[in-house]
Every structure is written in structure tokens, then in C-alpha cells.
Backbone bond lengths (Angstrom), bond angles and torsions (degrees), N, CA, C in turn:
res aa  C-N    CA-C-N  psi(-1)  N-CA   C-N-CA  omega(-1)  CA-C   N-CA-C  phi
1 X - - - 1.421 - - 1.520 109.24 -
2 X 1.283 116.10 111.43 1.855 103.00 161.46 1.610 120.72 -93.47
3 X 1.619 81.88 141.82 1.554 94.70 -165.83 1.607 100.52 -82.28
4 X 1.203 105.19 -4.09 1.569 85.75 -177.45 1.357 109.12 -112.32
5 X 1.261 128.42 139.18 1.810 129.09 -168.38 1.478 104.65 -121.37
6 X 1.491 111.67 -9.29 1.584 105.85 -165.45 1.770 92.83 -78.36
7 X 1.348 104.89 153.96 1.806 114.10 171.29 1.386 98.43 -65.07
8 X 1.438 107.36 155.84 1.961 104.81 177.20 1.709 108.51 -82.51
9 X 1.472 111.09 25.49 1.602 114.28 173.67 1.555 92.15 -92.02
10 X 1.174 122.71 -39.92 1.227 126.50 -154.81 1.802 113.63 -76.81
11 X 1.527 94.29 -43.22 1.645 128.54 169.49 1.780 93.89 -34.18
12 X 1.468 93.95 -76.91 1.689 89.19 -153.13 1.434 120.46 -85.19
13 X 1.478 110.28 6.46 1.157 122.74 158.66 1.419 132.59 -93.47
14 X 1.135 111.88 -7.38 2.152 126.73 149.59 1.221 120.41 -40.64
15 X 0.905 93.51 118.59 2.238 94.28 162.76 0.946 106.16 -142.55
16 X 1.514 96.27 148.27 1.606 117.69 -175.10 1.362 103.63 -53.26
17 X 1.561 104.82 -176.02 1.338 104.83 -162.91 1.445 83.60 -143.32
18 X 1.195 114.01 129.68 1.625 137.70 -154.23 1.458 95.74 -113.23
19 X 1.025 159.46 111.00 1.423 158.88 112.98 1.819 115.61 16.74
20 X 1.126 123.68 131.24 1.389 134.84 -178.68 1.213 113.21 -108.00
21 X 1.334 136.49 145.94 1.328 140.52 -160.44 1.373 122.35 13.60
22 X 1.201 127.21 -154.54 1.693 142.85 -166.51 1.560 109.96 -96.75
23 X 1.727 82.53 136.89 1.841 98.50 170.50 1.770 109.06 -52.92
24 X 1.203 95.40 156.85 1.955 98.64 153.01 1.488 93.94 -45.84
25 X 1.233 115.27 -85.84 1.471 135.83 -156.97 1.973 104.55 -32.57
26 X 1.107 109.28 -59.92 1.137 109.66 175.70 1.551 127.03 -77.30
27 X 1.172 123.39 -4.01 1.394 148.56 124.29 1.714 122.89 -25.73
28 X 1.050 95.27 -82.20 1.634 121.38 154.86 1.303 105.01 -26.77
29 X 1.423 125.82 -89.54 1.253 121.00 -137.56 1.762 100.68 -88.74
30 X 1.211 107.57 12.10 1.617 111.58 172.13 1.680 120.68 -99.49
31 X 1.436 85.68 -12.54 1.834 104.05 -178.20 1.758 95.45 -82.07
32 X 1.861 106.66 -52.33 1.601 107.20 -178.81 1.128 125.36 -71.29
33 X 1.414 114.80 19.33 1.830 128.31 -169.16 1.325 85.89 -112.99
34 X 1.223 120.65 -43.29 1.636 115.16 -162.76 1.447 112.38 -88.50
35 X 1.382 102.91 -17.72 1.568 96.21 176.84 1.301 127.25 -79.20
36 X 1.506 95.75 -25.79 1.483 114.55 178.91 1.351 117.36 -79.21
37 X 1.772 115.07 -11.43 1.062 115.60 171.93 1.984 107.37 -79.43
38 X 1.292 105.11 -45.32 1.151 125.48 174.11 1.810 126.20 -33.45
39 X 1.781 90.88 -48.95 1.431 88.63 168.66 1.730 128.57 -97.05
40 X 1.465 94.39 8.83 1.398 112.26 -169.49 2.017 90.25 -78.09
41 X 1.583 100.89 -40.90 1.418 97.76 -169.29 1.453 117.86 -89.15
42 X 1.485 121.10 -10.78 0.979 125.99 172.90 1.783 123.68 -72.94
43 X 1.521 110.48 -21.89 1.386 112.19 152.52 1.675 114.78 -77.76
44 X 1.239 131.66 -24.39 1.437 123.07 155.60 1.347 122.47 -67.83
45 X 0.904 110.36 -17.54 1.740 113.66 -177.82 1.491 104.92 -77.42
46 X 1.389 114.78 -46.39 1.761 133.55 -177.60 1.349 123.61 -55.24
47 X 1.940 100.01 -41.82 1.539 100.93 174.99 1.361 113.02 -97.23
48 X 1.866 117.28 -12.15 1.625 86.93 159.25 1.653 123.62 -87.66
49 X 1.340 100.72 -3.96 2.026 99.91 164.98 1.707 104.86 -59.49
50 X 1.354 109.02 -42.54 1.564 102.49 -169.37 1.652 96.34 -81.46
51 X 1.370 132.18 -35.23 1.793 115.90 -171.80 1.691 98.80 -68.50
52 X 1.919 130.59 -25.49 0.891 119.19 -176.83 1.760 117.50 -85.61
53 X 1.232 112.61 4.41 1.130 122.34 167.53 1.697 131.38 -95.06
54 X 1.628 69.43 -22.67 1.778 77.25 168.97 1.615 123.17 -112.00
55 X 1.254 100.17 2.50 1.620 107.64 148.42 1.256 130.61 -83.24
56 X 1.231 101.38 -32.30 2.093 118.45 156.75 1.714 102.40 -41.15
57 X 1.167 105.68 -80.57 1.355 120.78 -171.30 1.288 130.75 -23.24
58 X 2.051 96.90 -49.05 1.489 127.56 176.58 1.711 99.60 -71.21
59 X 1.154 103.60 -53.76 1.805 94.25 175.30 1.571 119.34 -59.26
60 X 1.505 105.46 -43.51 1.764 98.64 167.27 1.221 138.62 -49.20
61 X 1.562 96.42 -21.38 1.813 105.89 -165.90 1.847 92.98 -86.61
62 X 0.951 102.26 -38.51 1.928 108.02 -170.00 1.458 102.16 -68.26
63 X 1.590 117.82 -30.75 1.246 110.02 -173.19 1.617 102.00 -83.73
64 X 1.410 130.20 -21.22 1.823 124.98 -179.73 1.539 88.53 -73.18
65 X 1.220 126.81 -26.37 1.479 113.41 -154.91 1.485 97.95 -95.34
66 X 1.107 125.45 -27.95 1.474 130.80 162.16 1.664 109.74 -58.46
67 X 1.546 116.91 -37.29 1.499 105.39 -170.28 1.595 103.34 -96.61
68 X 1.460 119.26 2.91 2.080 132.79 -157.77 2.129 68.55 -91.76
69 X 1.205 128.62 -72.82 1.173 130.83 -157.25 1.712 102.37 -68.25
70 X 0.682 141.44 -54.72 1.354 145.59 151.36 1.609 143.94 -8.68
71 X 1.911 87.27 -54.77 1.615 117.03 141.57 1.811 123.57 -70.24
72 X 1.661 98.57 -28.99 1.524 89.04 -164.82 1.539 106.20 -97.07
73 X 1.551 124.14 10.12 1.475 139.23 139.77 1.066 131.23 -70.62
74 X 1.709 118.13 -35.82 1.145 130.96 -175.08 1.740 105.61 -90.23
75 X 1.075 121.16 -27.32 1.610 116.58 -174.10 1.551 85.38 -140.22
76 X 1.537 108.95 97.85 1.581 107.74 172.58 1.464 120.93 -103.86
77 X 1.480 109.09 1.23 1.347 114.77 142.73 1.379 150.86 -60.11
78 X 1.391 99.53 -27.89 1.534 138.98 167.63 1.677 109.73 -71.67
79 X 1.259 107.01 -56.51 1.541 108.70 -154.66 1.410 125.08 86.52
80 X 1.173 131.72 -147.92 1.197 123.56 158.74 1.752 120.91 -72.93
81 X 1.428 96.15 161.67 1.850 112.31 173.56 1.838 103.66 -69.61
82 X 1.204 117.77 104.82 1.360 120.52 163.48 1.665 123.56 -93.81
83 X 1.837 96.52 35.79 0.970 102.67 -167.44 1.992 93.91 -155.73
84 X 1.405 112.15 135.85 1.518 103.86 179.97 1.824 99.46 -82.74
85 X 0.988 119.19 -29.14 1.642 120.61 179.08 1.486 92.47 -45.43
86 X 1.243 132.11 -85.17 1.523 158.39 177.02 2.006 91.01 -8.16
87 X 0.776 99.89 -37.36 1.908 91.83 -163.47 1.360 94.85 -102.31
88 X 1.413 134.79 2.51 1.144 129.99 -168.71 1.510 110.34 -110.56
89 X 1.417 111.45 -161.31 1.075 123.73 167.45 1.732 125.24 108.70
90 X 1.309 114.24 175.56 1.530 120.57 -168.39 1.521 118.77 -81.96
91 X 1.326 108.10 93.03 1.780 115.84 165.99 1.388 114.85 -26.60
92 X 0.844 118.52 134.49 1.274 123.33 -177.90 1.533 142.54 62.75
93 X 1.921 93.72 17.60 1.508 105.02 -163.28 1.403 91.33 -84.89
94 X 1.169 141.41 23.92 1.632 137.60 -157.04 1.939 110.12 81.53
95 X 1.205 109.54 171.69 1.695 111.73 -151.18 1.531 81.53 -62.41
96 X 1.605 91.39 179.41 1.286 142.79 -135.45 1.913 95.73 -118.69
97 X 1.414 98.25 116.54 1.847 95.40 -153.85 2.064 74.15 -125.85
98 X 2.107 80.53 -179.84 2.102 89.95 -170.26 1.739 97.14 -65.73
99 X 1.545 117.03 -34.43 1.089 130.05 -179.28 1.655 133.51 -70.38
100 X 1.668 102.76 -9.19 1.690 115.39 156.38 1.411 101.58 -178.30
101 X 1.387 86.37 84.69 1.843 99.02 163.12 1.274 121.51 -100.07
102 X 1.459 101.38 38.27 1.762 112.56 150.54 1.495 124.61 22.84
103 X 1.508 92.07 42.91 1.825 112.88 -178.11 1.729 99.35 -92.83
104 X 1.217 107.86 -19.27 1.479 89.39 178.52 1.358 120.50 -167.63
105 X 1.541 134.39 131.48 1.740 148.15 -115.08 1.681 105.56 -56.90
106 X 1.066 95.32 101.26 1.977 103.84 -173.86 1.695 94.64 -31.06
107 X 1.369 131.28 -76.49 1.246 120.84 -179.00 2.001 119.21 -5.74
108 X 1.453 107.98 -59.07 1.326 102.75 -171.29 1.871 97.72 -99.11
109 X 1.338 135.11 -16.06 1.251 99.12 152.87 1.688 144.65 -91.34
110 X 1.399 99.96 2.11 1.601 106.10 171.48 1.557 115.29 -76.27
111 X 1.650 102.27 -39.95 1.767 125.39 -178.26 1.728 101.04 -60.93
112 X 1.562 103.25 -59.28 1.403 89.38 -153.56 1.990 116.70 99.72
113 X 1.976 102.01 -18.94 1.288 107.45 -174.89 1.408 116.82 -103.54
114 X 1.230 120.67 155.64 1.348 104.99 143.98 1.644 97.95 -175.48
115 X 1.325 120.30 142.42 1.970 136.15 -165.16 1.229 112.08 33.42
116 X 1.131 123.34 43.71 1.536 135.23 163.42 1.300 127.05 85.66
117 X 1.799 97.35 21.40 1.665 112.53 171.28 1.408 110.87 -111.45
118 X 1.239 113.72 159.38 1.498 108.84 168.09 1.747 121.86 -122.53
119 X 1.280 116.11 114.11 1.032 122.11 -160.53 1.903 130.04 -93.71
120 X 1.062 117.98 101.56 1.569 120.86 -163.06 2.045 108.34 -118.84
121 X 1.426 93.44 149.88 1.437 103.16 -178.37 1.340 102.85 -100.09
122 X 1.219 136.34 136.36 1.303 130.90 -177.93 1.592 103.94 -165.02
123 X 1.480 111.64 164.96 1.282 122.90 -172.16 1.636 122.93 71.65
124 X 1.501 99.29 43.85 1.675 96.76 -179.73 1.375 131.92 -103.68
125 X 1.054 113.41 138.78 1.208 146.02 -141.88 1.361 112.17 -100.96
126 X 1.723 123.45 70.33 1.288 112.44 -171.80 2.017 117.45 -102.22
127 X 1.341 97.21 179.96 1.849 90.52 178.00 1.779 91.07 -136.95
128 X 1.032 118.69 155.78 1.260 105.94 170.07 1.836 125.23 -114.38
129 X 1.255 109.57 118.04 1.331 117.65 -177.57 1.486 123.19 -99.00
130 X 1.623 115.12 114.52 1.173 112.47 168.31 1.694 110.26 75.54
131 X 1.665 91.49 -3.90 1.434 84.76 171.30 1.609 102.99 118.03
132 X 0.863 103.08 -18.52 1.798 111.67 -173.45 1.789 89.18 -128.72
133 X 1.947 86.30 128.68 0.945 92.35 156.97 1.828 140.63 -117.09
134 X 1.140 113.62 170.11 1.711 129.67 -123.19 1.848 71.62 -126.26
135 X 1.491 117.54 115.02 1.379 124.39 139.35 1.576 119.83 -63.41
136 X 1.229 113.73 92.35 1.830 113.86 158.82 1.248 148.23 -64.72
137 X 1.257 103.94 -41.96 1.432 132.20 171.36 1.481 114.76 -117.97
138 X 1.894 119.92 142.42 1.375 93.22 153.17 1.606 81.53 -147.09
139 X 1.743 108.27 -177.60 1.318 104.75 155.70 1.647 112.78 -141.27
140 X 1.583 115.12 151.71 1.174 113.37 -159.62 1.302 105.87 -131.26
141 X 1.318 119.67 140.51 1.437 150.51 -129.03 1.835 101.45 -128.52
142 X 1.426 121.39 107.50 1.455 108.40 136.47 1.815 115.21 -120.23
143 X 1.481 93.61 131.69 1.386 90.39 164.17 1.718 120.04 -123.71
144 X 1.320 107.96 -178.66 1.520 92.04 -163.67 1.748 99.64 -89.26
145 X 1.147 117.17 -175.39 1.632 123.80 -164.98 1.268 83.65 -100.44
146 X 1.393 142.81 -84.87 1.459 127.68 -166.57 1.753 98.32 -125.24
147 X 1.949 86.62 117.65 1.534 88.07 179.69 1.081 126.65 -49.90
148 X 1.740 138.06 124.81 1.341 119.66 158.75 1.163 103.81 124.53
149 X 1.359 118.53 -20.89 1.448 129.42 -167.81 1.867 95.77 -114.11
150 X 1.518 104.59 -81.89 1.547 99.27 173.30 1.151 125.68 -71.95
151 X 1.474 127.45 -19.86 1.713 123.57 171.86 1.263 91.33 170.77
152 X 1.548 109.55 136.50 1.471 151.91 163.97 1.638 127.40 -37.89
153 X 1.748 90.68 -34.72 1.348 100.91 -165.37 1.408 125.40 -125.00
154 X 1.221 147.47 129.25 1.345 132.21 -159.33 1.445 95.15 -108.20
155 X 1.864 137.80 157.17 0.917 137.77 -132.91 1.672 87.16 -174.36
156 X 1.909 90.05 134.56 1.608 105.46 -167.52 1.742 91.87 -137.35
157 X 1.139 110.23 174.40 1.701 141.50 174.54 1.480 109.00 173.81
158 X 1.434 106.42 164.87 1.691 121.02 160.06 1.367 124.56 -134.14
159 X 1.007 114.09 -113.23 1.590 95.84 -163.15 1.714 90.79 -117.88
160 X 0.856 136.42 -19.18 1.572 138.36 148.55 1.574 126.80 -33.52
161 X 1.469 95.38 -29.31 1.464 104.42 176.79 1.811 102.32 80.33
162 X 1.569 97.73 -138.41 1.468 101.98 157.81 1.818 88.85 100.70
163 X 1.541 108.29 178.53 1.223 103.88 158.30 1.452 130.18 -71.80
164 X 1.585 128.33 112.79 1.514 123.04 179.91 2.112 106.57 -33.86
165 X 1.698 92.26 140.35 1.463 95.31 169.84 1.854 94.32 -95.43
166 X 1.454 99.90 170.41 1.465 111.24 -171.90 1.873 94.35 -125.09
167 X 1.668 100.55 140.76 1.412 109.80 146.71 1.709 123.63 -85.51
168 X 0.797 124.07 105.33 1.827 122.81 156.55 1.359 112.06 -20.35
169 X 0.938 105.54 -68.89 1.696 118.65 -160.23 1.735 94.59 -54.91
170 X 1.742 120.11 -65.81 1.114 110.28 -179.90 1.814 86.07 139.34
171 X 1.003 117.42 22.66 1.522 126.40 -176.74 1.624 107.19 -126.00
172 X 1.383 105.28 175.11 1.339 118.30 178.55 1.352 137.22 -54.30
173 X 1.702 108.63 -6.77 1.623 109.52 -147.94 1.346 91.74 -118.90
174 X 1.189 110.44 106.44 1.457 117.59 -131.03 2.203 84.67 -122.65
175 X 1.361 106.09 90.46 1.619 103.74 169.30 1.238 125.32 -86.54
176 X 1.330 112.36 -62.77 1.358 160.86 -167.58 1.646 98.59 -54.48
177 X 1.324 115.76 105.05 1.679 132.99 -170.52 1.678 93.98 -88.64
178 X 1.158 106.26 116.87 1.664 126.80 161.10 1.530 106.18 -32.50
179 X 1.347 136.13 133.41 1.537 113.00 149.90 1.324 118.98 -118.76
């Protein structure tokens, strides 16, 4: 019996037949390579949103403490702003009073916000002169809006300035000197 029936024109003119693009399978396991790359970067992506929020923060606090001294030259009857409204306010709404001396971007002193911290003056420290009293001391507070998510670390100064100390936890109790 011959198994072969094709004419030998036909024979040497055959070619194999080679496969075109990708298995499922190898399909597959290029989708589970990428995902895994995917979530590998999505926890890097998260903690530099939170280190860039908490470098915001550190620049925010230097900039109230730049406008706390600023105010407490400009209204030295006053002392410092024991109030973030007080340093804020609208350019050009007419001059610049103890109550909005528009030393620094109304956005973060009306809010209180800014990159997912919230920022407050507290602990002030007045004496009273002549009847009016004179803010001396204060100390000022950012902490993050939801620990862990917008930033790790909660962040203190006073009226000394200096380098802000940091909380760990993401709270007020602020030891731990920045370096």
C-alpha cells in the first residue's frame, strides 16, 4: 500500500505550517507579569505621594513662621498671629490690617489645608501691655489628614523657628528633630 498519494510536484512544494502569534497560555502569563509589576509600583507611587506631602508640610510650616515674624514686626503691638486667618487674606482687598495682613496665600490660611495636612497655631502665649494684649509665644502644628494615607508624620515648631521637630506616630508630640 503507498501511503503517499500526493504527485512529487505537490511533495516538494509543502511547507510546514508555522503557528502565528501567541498561545492563550503565553498570553496569560504576560498579563500576570505585568500586574505584578503594577502592584509592585503602586506601593512606590503611595509612599512618594505621602514623602511629597510631607515635604510640603515642612516647607509650609517655615513659610507661617516666616509670615508669624513678619506680622510680629509689622504689628508689634499684637505680637504674633494666634490665628492662621490673621496672616491671610485677599491682595488687593484694600491695606493690610492685624486681622488680614495678607502675609501668606489666603487658600492655606482660611482652610487651615494644604497636601493632606492640616495646619493650626495653637498654644499662645500672651502678656498684657497697657492694656492690649501682646502674643509672645505660640506653637504651630501640622498634622496629616488621615494618618498613613497622606503622611506618616506629624510636624511641630514655635516661634523660635529652628528646624521643625517631627511626631512618628503622626500626632502632636512632636520630639524627634528633623535632620
Amino acid at each position: 500500500m503507498k501511503r503517499n498519494t500526493l504527485p512529487a510536484f505537490c511533495r516538494r512544494n509543502r511547507r510546514t505550517v508555522v503557528p502565528n502569534g501567541f498561545t492563550l497560555m503565553e498570553l496569560l502569563i504576560v498579563i500576570a507579569v505585568i500586574l505584578i509589576l503594577m502592584l509592585m509600583a503602586m506601593k512606590t507611587i503611595g509612599s512618594m505621594k505621602i514623602r511629597a506631602n510631607e515635604v510640603s508640610a515642612i516647607n509650609s510650616l517655615r513659610v507661617i513662621t516666616q509670615a508669624e515674624i513678619e506680622y510680629d514686626s509689622t504689628y508689634p503691638a499684637n505680637g504674633y498671629a494666634c490665628d492662621l486667618k490673621a496672616l491671610g487674606g485677599v491682595p488687593g482687598a484694600g491695606l493690610p490690617t492685624p486681622t488680614s495682613a495678607q502675609l501668606l496665600d489666603n487658600d492655606l490660611a482660611s482652610a487651615g489645608y494644604k497636601s493632606g495636612y492640616y495646619f493650626k497655631v495653637s498654644n499662645c502665649e500672651k502678656v498684657t501691655v497697657n492694656g492690649t494684649d501682646r502674643i509672645t509665644g505660640y506653637q504651630l502644628t501640622a498634622l496629616p489628614a488621615a494618618p498613613g494615607k497622606t503622611g506618616n508624620r506629624g510636624f511641630c515648631t514655635d516661634q523660635f523657628g529652628g528646624n521643625p521637630k517631627y511626631d512618628p506616630t503622626g500626632g502632636s508630640n512632636c520630639t524627634q528633630s528633623l535632620q
